[in-house]
Wavefront OBJ file of the C-alpha trace (Angstrom):
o trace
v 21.022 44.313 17.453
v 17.078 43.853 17.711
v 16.123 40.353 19.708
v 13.848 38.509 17.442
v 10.552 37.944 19.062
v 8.423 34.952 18.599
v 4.820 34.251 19.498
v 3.812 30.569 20.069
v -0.031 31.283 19.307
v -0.684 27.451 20.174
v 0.080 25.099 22.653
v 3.738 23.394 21.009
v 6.782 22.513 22.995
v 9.125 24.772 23.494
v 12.038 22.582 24.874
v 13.636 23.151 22.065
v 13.969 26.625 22.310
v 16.797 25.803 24.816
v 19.373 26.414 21.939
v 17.986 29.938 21.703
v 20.153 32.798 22.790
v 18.160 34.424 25.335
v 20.069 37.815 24.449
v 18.198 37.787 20.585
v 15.258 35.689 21.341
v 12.557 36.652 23.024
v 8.992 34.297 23.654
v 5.614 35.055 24.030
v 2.902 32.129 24.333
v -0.500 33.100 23.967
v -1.832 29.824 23.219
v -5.183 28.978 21.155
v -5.883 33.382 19.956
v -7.221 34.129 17.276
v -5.934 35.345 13.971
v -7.324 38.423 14.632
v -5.288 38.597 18.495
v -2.495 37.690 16.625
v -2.754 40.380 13.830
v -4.069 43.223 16.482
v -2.020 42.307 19.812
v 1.108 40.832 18.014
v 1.786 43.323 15.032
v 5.331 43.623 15.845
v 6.690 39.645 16.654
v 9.038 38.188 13.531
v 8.085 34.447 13.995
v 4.507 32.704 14.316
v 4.684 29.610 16.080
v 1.376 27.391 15.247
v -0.041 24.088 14.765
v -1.797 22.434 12.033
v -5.355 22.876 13.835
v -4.796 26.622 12.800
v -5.950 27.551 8.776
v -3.425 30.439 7.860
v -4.923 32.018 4.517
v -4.040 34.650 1.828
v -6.303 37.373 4.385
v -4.338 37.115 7.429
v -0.862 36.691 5.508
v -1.441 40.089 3.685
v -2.366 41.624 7.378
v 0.741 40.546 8.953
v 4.020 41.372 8.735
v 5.850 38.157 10.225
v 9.004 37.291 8.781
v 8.613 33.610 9.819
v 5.595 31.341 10.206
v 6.372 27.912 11.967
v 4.499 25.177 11.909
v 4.700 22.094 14.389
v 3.723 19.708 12.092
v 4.943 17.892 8.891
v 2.417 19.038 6.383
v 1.828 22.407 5.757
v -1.527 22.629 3.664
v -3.060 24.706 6.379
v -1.412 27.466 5.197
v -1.219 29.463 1.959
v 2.011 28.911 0.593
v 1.404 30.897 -2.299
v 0.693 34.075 -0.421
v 3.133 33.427 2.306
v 6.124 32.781 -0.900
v 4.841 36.270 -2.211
v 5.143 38.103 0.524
v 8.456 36.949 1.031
v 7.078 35.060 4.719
v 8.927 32.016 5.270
v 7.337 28.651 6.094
v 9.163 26.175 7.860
v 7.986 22.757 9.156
v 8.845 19.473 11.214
v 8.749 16.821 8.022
v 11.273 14.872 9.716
v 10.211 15.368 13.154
v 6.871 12.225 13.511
v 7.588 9.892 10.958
v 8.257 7.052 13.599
v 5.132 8.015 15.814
v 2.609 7.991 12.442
v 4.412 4.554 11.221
v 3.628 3.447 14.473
v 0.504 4.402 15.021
v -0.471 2.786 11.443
v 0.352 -0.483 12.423
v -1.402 0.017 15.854
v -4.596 0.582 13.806
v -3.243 -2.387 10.892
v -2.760 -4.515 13.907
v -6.126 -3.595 15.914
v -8.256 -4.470 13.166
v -6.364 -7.827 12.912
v -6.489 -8.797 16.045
v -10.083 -7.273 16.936
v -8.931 -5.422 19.665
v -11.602 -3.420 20.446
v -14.416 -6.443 20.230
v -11.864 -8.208 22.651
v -11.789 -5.481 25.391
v -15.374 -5.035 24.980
v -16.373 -8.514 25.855
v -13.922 -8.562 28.831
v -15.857 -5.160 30.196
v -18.886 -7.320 29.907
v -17.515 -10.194 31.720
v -18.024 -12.714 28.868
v -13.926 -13.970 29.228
v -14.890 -17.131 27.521
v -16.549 -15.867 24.663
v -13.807 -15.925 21.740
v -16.158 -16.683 18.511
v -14.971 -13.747 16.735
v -12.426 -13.495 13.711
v -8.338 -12.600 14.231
v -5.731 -13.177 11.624
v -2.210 -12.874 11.463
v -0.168 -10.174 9.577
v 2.456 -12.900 9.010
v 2.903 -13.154 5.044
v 0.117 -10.916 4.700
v 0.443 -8.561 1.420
v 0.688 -4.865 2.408
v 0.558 -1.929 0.148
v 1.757 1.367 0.697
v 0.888 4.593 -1.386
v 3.254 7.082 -1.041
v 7.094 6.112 0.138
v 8.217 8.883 1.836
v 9.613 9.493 5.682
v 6.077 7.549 6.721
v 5.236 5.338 4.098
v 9.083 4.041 4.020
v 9.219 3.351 7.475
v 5.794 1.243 7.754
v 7.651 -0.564 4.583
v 10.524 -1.873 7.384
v 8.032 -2.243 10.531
v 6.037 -4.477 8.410
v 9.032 -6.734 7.319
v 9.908 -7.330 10.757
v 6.139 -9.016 11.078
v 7.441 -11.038 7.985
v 4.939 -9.098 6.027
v 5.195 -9.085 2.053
v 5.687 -5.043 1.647
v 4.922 -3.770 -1.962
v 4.892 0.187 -2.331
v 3.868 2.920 -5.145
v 5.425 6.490 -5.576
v 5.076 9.160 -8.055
v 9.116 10.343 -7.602
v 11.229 7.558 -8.931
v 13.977 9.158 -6.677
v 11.967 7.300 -4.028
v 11.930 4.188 -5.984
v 16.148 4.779 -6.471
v 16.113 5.402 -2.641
v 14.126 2.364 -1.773
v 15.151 -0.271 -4.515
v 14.842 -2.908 -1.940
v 11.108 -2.798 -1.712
v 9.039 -3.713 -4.558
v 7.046 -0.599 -6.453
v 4.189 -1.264 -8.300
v 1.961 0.477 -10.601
v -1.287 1.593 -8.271
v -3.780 -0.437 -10.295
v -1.742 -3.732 -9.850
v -0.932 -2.842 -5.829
v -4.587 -2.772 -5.304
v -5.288 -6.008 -6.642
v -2.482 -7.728 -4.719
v -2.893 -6.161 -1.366
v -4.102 -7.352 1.978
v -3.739 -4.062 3.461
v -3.803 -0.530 1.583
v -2.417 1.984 3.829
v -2.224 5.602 2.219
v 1.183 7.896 3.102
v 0.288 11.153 0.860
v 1.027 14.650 1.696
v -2.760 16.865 0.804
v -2.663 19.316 -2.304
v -4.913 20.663 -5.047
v -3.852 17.710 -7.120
v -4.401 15.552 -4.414
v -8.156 16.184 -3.108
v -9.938 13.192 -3.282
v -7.692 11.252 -4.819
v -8.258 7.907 -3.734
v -11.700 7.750 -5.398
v -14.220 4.974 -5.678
v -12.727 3.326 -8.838
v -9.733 2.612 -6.431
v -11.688 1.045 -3.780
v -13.543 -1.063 -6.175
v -9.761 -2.604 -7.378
v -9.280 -3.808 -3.653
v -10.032 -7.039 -2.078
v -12.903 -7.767 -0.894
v -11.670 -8.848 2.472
v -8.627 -6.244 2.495
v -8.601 -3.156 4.842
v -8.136 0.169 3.986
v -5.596 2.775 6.372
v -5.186 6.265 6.282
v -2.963 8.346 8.648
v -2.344 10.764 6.320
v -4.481 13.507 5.661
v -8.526 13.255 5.169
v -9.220 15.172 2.229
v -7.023 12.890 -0.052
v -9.803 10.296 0.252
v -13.194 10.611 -1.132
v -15.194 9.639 1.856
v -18.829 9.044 0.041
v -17.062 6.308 -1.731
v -15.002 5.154 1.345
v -18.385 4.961 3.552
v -20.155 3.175 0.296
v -17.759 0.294 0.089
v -17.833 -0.137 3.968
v -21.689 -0.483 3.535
v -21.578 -2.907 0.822
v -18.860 -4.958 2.438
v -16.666 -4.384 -0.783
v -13.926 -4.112 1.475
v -13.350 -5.633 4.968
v -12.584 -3.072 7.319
v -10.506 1.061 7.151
v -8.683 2.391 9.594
v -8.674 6.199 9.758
v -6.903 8.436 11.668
v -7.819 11.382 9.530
v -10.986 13.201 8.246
v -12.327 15.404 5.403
v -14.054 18.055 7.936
v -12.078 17.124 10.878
v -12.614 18.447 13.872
v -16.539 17.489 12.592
v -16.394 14.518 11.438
v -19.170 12.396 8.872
v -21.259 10.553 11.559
v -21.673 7.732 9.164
v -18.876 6.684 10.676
v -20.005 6.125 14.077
v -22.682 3.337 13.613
v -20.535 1.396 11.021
v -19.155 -1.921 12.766
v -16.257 -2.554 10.015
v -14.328 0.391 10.877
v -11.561 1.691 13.597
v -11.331 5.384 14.317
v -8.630 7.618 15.836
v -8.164 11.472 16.393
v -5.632 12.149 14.269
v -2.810 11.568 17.002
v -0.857 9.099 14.469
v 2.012 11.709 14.843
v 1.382 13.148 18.071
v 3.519 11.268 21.126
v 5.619 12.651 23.386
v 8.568 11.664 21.670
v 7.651 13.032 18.601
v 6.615 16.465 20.545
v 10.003 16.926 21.750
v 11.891 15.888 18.451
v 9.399 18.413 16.221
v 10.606 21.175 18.807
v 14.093 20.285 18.658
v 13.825 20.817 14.771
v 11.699 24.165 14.782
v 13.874 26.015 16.689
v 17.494 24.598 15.242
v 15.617 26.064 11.745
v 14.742 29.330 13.193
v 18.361 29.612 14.708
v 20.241 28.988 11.606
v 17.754 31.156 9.900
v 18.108 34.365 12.058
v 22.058 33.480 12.944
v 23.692 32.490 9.674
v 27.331 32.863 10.319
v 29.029 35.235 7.327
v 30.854 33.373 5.180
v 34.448 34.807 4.167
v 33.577 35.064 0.407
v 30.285 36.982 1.495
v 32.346 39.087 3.852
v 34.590 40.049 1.599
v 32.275 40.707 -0.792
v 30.802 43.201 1.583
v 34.182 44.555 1.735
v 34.522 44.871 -1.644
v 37.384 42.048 -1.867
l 1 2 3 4 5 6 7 8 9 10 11 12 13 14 15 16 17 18 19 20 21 22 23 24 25 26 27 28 29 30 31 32 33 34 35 36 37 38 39 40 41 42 43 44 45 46 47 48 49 50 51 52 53 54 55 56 57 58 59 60 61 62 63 64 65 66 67 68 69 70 71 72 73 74 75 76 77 78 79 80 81 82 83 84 85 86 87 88 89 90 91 92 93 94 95 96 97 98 99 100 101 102 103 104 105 106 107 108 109 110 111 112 113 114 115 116 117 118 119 120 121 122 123 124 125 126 127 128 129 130 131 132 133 134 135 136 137 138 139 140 141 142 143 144 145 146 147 148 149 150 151 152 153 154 155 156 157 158 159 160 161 162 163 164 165 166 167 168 169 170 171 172 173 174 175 176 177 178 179 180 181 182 183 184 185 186 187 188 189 190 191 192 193 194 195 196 197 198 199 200 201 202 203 204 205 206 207 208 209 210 211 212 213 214 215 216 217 218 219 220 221 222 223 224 225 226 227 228 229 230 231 232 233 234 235 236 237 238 239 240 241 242 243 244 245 246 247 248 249 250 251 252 253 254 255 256 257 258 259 260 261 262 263 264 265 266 267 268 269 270 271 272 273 274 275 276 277 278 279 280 281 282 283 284 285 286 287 288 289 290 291 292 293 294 295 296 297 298 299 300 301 302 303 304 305 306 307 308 309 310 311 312 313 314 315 316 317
């Protein structure tokens, strides 16, 4: 029988490849090629290992002739899911695999901003140790809100109870309000009005592009803060960077950006907000985990044991 052969075309872990029989797996890593490498050097490998830094369209998936496309990550809106489902390519992901990192790395930011970090270390760096006339608060009893209830969103929910933090939440499936009946939902418009903190947990789409618009923004606090470690294009940024001018809101936290890896330089002379790389998911921890989970998929994918009705159906039984 043929060894499958996989191509890690970026830099992912492959500890988790350990599973793998060596004797029907075989791995290349030719990390950070091109699509066109891929297409002209790789023609023959069955699975594409990639990250979410790499945009796989409807033009390379009609040039290739992978049976498998992997992607380390949890979303998958870098790649054409359309063309890859008609071509009969299929995608798998890691949805599971950073949930605790990005929850984590929210209430880093949530807590940052609280605490003013980042004015804190400066001062020390300047040796001004006694100068503390600058603004911290609590979370304690503080009013979070949190769009989207999923894997991320759910698991802020519990990290901000532990703070003794008043968690309310608002989700489109009401199999995530079933799930989660111990948390408050909300309609959006009433959430907005409520909350201390908004912090956004929505996977990108078509339907989702832009989606939390100015008319949103205007329903917040004025003194609340804004989070997103989600994805960048669900936020309308000219309205984001308008309300941070006017002081309509207090202070965003964003790990994510529209045009990321360029990102609006608005951003970088505005005092009254916190910026991150988009590393929310990205620890070591959650490295390892994501690989663990990418290659148990591709190895029940390629080695599905027979069941006895299909085998006898192949028998004619």
């Amino acid at each position: 029988m043929a060894a499958i052969n996989i191509l890690a075309a970026d830099s992912v872990s492959l500890s988790g490849s350990k599973i793998l029989p060596r004797n029907r797996f075989r791995i290349t890593s030719r990390t950070d090629i091109s699509n066109e490498e891929i297409l002209s050097k790789f023609p023959d490998h069955d699975v594409l290992l990639i990250r979410s830094t790499r945009k796989i369209d409807k033009s390379f998936i009609d040039k290739c002739d992978y049976k498998m496309i992997a992607t380390f990550t949890k979303g998958t809106d870098h790649i054409d899911m359309k063309a890859a489902a008609n071509k009969h390519i299929k995608v798998i992901n890691a949805e599971e695999g950073n949930h605790v990192s990005a929850a984590e790395h929210t209430l880093a930011i949530t807590m940052s901003i609280y605490k003013n970090i980042n004015l804190s270390d400066s001062i020390v760096r300047k040796n001004n140790f006694g100068d503390t006339d600058f603004q911290r608060r609590e979370l304690f009893g503080k009013t979070i809100g949190i769009i989207g209830f999923g894997r991320v969103g759910s698991y802020v929910g519990k990290l901000c109870r532990a703070f003794g933090m008043n968690v309310i939440a608002n989700d489109t499936d009401k199999f995530v309000e079933r799930k989660y009946k111990t948390f408050e939902f909300l309609p959006l418009n009433i959430l907005l009005k409520e909350s201390d903190i908004v912090s956004l947990h929505i996977p990108f789409n078509k339907d989702n592009a832009n989606f939390f618009s100015k008319k949103y923004f205007l329903k917040m606090k004025n003194n609340s803060v804004f989070i997103n470690t989600s994805r960048g294009a669900v936020v309308d940024e000219d309205a984001l960077i308008s309300v941070l001018e006017k002081n309509l809101i207090h202070y965003a936290g964003l790990d994510v950006f529209k045009s990321e890896p360029l990102i609006d330089k608005r951003f970088f002379g505005m005092q009254n907000v916190l910026l991150t790389n988009h590393i929310a998911g990205k620890t070591i921890e959650s490295r390892e985990r994501i690989s663990e989970i990418i290659f148990q998929k591709i190895q029940n994918h390629f080695l599905q044991k027979v069941s006895p009705k299909s085998a006898a159906a192949k028998d004619g039984g």
